[in-house]
N, C-alpha and C positions, 0 to 999 in steps of 0.2 A: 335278568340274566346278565352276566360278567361279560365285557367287553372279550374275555381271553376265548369266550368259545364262539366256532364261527359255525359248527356242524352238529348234528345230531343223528346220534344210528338208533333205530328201533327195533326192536323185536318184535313177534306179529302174534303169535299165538300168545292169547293171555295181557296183550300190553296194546296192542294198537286194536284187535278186536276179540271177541267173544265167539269161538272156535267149538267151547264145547259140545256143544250140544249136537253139531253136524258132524264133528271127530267120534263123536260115542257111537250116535245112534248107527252111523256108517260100520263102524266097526262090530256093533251089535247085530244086525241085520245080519252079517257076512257069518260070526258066530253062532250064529241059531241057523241058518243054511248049514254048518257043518256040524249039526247038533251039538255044539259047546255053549257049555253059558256066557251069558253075557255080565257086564258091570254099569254099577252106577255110575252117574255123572263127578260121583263124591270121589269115586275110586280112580278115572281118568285125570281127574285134575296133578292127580300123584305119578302120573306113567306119562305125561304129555312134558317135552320138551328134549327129550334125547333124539329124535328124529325119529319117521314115521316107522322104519324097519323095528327099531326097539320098542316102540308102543303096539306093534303088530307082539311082539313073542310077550311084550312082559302081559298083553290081556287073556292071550292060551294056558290050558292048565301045563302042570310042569312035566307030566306025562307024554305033553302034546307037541313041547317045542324041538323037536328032532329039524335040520335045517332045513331039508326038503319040504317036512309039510308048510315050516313057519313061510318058507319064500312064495308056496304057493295060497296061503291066505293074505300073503301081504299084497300079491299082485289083486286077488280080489280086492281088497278091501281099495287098494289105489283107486280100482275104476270106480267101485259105488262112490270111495270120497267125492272124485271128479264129479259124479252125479248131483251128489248131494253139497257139497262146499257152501254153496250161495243160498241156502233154503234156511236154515235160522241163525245163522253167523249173521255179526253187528258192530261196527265200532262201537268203541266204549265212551258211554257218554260224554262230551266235551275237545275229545281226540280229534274229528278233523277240522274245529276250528283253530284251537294250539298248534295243527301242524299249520295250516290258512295263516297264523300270526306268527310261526317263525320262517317261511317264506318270506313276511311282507315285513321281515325284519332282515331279510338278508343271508339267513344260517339256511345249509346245505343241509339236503335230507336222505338219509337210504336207512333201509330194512337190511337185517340181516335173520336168519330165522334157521333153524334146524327141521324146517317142512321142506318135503320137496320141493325143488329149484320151479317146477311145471304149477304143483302148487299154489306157491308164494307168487310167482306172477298172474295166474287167473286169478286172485284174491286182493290180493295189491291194485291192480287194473282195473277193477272192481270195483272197490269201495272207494280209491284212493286216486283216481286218473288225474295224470298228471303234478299232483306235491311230490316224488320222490326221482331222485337225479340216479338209485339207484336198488332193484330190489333183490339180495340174492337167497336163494334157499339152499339146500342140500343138493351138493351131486359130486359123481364120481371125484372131480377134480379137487371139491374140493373137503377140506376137515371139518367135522362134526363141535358146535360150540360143545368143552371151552376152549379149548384149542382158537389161538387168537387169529391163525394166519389170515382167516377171513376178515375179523375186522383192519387188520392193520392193511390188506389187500384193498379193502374200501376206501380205508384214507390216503394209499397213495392214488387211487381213481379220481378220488375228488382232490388233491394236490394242497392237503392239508395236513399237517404234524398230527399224530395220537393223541396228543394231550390237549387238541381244541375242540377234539369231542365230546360230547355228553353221550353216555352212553344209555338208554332205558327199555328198561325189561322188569319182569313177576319173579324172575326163578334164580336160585341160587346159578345155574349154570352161568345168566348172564352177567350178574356181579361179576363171577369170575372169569368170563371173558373179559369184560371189561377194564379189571384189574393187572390179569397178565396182558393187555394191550396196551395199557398207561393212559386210558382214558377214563373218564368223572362217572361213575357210576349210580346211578340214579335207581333206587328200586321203588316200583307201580304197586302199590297194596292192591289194588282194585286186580286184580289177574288169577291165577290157580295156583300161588301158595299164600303165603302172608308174611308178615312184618317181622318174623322171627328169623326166619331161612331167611331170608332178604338181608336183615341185619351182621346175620352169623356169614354171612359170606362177603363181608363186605361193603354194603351199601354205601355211600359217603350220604347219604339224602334218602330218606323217604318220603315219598307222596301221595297223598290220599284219593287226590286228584290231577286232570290235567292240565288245571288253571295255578295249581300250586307250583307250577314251574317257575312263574315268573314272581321273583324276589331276592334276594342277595345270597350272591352266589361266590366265593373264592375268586380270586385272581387267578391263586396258582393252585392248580388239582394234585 
């Protein structure tokens, strides 16, 4: 990696770990309590990344998403998440030693995520204690990615220019935070889209892995 980047922001669902399987079944469980069906894991991979309110309406049928009911399955489903979050969620292979080796190189670390803010810190806290200088999720204050204010709000936390970030995430949404923020966009094949959407939105890098970070990288992003 390029002397020019001194920080890296990551994305969590999909890129730092394996979310689905506690996001579905939580949200399944809550669904079949309101006699509605439920979905595959095939299916979530495609509704997971606009933040938890919109993965609550886009799994109801279209019948079903009037605002009233949707707020009141989403507050369900929060609590089962809460319950369930830590039961088969997992970094992704090789992830917390790449973050262990750009620690012990010096570069600054923060999450940034479209999961709840309460969320993203029991999960980060979790799997990840102590590597991140900063982990932020969704909340009132603040915008839903792609909307950049949060990342560019992170680099002035850590008292670093935009463009000495690397930025890495699975979903087109993070490319294009990353792009409207002016930081190096890095798209993770290993997460819930793939190499196409990653591409088409931008990616300057794809990796297949998290050891494929380290190799020659631009000066200038």
């Amino acid at each position: 990696m390029g002397p020019k980047f001194a920080a890296a922001l990551w994305d969590l669902d999909g890129t730092l770990l394996y979310t689905l399987e506690d996001l579905g079944d939580s949200l399944n469980e809550v669904l079949a309590e309101e006699g509605l069906p439920g979905h595959a894991y095939d299916d979530y991979r495609l509704m997971i990344g606009h933040g938890q309110r919109l993965l609550v309406t886009r799994a109801l049928p279209q019948d079903r998403r009037d605002p009233e009911q949707a707020a009141r399955i989403y507050q369900k489903f929060t609590l089962r998440y809460q319950a369930n979050q830590c039961r088969k969620t997992r970094p992704y292979p090789g992830v917390p030693e790449v973050l262990k080796d750009m620690k012990a190189r010096g570069l600054k670390l923060a999450v940034l995520s479209n999961k709840n803010q309460a969320h993203t810190t029991a999960v980060v806290d979790y799997y990840f204690p102590g590597l991140f200088e900063a982990a932020w999720g969704l909340s009132p204050e603040r915008p839903a990615k792609p909307d950049p204010a949060s990342a560019l709000a992170l680099a002035a936390l850590l008292e670093l220019p935009p463009e000495r970030f690397i930025y890495l995430g699975d979903s087109a949404v993070d490319m294009k935070t990353a792009r409207r923020a002016g930081m190096w966009p890095v798209g993770v094949t290993w997460g819930y889209r793939g190499r196409a959407e990653l591409a088409e939105a931008g990616a300057a890098r794809l990796i297949d892995s998290p050891n494929e970070l380290w190799g020659q990288w631009p000066q200038t992003p």
